[in-house]
N, C-alpha and C positions, 0 to 999 in steps of 0.2 A: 504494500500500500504506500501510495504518496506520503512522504511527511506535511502534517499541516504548514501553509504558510505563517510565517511570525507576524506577533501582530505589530500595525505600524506605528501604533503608540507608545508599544511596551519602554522605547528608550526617552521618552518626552518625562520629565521630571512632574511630581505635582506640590500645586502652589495654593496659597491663598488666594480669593478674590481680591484682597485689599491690599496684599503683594505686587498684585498687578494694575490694580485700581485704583487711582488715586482721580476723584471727582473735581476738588478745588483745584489741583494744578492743572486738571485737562482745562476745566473753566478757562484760564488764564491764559495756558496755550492758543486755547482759541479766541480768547480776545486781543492776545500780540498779534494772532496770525491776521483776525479783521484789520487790526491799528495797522499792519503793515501792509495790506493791500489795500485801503484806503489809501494809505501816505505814498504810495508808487503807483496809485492812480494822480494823484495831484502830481508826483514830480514826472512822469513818461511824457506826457502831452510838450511839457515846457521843455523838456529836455530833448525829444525828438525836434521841436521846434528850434533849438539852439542845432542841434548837430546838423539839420538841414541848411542852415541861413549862416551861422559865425566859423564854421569847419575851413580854415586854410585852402587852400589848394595843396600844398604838399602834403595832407593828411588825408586826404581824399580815402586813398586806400583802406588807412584806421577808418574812416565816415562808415564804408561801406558793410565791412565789419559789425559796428556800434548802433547800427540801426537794427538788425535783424537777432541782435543783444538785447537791445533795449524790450521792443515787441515778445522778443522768446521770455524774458520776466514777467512779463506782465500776463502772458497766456499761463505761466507757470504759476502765478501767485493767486489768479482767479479758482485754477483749478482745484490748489489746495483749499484755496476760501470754500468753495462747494462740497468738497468732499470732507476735509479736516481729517486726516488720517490720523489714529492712534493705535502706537503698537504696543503690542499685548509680548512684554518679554516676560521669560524666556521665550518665548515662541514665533515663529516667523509665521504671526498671525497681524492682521489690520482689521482694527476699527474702527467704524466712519462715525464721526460725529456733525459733518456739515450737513446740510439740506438733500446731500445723497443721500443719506443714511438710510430711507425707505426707497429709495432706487431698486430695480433688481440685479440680479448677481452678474448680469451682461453689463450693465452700466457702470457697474461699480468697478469690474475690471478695464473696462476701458478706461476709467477715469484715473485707475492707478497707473496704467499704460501711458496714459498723457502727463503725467505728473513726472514720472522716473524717465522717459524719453526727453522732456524738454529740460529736464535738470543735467543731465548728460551734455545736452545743447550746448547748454548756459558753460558747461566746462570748456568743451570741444570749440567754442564760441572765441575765450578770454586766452585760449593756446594760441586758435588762428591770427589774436592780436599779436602775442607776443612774437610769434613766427613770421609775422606781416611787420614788424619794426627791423629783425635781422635783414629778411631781405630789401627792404629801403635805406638799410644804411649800408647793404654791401651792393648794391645795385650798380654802384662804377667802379666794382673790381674787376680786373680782368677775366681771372680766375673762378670767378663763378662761374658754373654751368646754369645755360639758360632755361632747361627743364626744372631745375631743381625746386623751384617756387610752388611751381603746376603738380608737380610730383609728392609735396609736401601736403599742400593742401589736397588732392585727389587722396592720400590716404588718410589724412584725417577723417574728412567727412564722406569718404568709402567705408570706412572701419564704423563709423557712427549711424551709416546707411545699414548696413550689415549689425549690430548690433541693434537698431528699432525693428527692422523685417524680423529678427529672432525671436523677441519679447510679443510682437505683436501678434504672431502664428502661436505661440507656447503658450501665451493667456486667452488666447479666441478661441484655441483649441480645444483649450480648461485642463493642458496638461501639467501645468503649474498649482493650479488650484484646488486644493479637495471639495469634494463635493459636502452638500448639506448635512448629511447624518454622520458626516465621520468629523467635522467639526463639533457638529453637537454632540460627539460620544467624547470628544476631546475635552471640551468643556465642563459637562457633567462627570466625568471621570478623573480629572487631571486639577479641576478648577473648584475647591471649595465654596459653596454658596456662591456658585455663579448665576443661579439659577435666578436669583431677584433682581441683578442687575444689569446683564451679561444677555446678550438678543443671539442667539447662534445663528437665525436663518442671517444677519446683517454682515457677520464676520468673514472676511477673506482668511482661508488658512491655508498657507502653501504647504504642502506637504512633503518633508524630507525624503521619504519615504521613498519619491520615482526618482528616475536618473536623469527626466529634465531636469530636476533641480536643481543635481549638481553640476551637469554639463551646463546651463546655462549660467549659475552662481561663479564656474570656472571660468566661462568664458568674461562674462564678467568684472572679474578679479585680472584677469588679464588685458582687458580694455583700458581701467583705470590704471593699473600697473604699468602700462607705456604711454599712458597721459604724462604721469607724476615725473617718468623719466624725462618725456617730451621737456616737460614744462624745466626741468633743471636743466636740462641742455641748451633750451636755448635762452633765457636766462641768463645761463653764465655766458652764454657768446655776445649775446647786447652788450652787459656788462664791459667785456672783452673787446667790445667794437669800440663804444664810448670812450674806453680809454686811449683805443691805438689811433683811432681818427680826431682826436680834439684839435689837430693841427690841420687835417684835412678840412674835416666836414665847415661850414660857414655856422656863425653863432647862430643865425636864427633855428640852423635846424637843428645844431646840440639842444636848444634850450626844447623844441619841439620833442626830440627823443628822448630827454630827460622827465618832460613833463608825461608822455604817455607813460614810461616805467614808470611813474612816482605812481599812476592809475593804477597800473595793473598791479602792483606790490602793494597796494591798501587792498583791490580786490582780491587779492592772494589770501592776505591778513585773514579777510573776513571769511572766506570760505573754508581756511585751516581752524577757526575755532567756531564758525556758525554751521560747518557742513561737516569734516572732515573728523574732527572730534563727537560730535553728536553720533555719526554713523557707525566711528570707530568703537563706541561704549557699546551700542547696539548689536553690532555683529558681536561683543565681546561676551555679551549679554547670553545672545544663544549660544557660542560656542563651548564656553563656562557654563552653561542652564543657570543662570544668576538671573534675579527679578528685580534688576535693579534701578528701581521705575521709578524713583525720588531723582536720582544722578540723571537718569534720561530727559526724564518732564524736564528735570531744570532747563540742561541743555538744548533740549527740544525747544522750549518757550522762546531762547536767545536764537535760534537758528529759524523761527517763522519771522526773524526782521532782517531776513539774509539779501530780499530780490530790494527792501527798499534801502537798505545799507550801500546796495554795490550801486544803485543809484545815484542815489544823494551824492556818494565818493566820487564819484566819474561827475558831476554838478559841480563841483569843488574843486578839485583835481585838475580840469581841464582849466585854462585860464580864459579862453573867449567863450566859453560857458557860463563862467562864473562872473565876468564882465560885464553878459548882457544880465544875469541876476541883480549884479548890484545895481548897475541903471536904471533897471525899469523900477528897484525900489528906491532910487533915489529920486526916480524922476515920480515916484508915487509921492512918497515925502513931501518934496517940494511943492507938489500940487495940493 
C-alpha cells in the first residue's frame, strides 16, 4: 500500500491569536498608510508638473526615467490604500484590511499581484537612474561600447518583464495560493481563538507546501540579489567617475550629477530602512517561525510613508524642483 501523504501543516508552528494580532497597531498602520497616500497625492501632481516644465535639457534622460517613477508610486500606494495588507507571521499568510477585504479571492490576488509587481518597479525604476547617470557621464569616452547602455537597460527591464509574467501565471493559476478549507484548517488548528476574530474565507495563505513556492520565492531571491549587486556596482562607478572627471566634465554638469546622486542616496536611505529592513524581519519571521508582530507592525507602520518619503526627497533634492516650490510660495506670501 501507498504511504499516506504528510500533512502540509504538520511543520507550521502554533501560535496565539494575539501573537499575531495586534488590533491598535494595524489601526495605525493603516492610518500612516491613508496619511501617506493622501500626502503623494498632493505632492505627484506638483511634482510631475515640475519634472515636465523646470527639467534641464541635459537631464532629459533622468526626466524620462522620473516620470514613469513618479506614476508607478502613486499606482502603488492606491493599491495598498484599497487592499491594506496585513501579514499574519509566522506564516506566509495576508490579511486584507482595506475596502478589499470582502473582495473575492480573484481580486484579492490580483491586487497582491499589483502591489509586489509595481514595488519591484519602483526598485528596477531608481537602478535604471543610477545606471542612466554612469552612462551620461561616460558618454564621451572612447572606450565605451555603444551597445552597452541598450544592453543594460534590455536586461533590466527583460528580467522584471520575466519576473511579472511569473507571479502573474502562478497567482491566476492559484498555484501559489491554498485554497479555502486548508486555510481555515490552518487557522482553527495552528491559531488559538482565531475563530472571533480571524475571517478565513478573506485570508490569502500561500502554501509552502508546493514547489511553486519555492521555485518562485528562488527565483525571487535571485532577482533582488542582482538588483542589490546592480545597484553597488554602479554606484561605486558614478562615484568613480565624479572623481576622475572633475577636471573634465564642465561645473554645470558636476553640480547636475552631484545633485541627482544626492537623490538617489536619500532614496536608497529610505528604502534600506522603510522596505528593506521591514521585509528583512518578515522573511526572518517565517524562516525562524517567530510571531514577531510588535517588531513588524512597528516597522511596517514606518515603511506605509515609503512612496510619499521618496517623493517629497526627489521635491527637495532636485534644485529646479524645489525652486519653482519656493516661488510659487513666495509668490503666495507676497500676495
Amino acid at each position: 500500500m501507498p504511504s499516506p501523504s504528510p500533512d502540509p501543516l504538520a511543520s507550521l508552528p502554533y501560535v496565539d491569536r494575539d501573537a499575531i494580532f495586534h488590533p491598535r497597531l494595524m489601526r495605525i498602520a493603516c492610518y500612516l498608510l491613508d496619511f501617506g497616500t493622501v500626502l503623494s497625492l498632493v505632492i505627484a501632481p506638483a511634482l510631475l508638473f515640475a519634472i515636465m516644465t523646470r527639467t534641464p535639457r541635459a537631464m532629459s534622460g533622468y526626466r524620462r526615467l522620473l516620470v514613469p517613477y513618479v506614476v508607478n508610486c502613486i499606482i502603488l500606494n492606491i493599491a495598498l490604500t484599497l487592499y491594506k495588507p496585513y501579514f499574519l507571521l509566522p506564516y506566509t499568510a495576508i490579511y486584507p484590511m482595506g475596502v478589499l477585504q470582502d473582495a473575492s479571492h480573484g481580486i484579492s490576488i490580483n491586487a497582491v499581484c499589483v502591489f509586489v509587481l509595481t514595488f519591484f518597479m519602483d526598485m528596477d525604476l531608481l537602478l535604471a537612474m543610477v545606471m542612466q547617470r554612469y552612462f551620461t557621464m561616460t558618454q564621451h569616452l572612447v572606450h565605451r561600447h555603444k551597445l552597452a547602455e541598450k544592453l543594460c537597460y534590455g536586461l533590466l527591464f527583460g528580467s522584471n518583464l520575466a519576473l511579472s509574467l511569473t507571479q502573474l501565471y502562478f497567482y491566476n493559476k492559484r498555484m501559489l495560493v491554498a485554497s479555502e478549507s486548508e486555510t481555515s484548517r490552518l487557522l482553527l488548528t495552528h491559531v488559538t481563538h482565531s475563530r472571533s476574530i480571524i475571517r478565513p474565507s478573506i485570508v490569502l495563505f500561500h502554501s509552502e507546501t508546493m514547489w511553486y513556492f519555492y521555485a518562485t520565492q528562488g527565483y525571487t531571491a535571485f532577482h533582488v540579489s542582482c538588483r542589490i549587486l546592480a545597484f553597488i556596482f554602479f554606484l561605486n562607478r558614478n562615484l568613480n567617475q565624479l572623481h576622475w572627471q572633475k577636471h573634465v566634465l564642465s561645473m554645470n554638469l558636476r553640480r547636475q550629477h552631484a545633485m541627482v546622486m544626492r537623490t538617489i542616496a536619500a532614496q536608497l536611505i529610505g528604502i534600506f530602512f522603510m522596505s528593506f529592513v521591514p521585509v528583512s524581519v518578515a522573511l526572518a519571521a517565517v524562516l525562524l517561525r517567530k510571531a514577531w508582530a510588535e517588531i513588524f507592525l512597528t516597522l511596517y507602520c514606518l515603511g506605509n510613508l515609503f512612496n510619499a518619503y521618496n517623493l517629497a526627497i526627489t521635491f527637495v533634492c532636485i534644485r529646479p524642483y524645489r525652486q519653482m516650490l519656493t516661488d510659487k510660495l513666495s509668490m503666495t506670501w507676497m500676495s
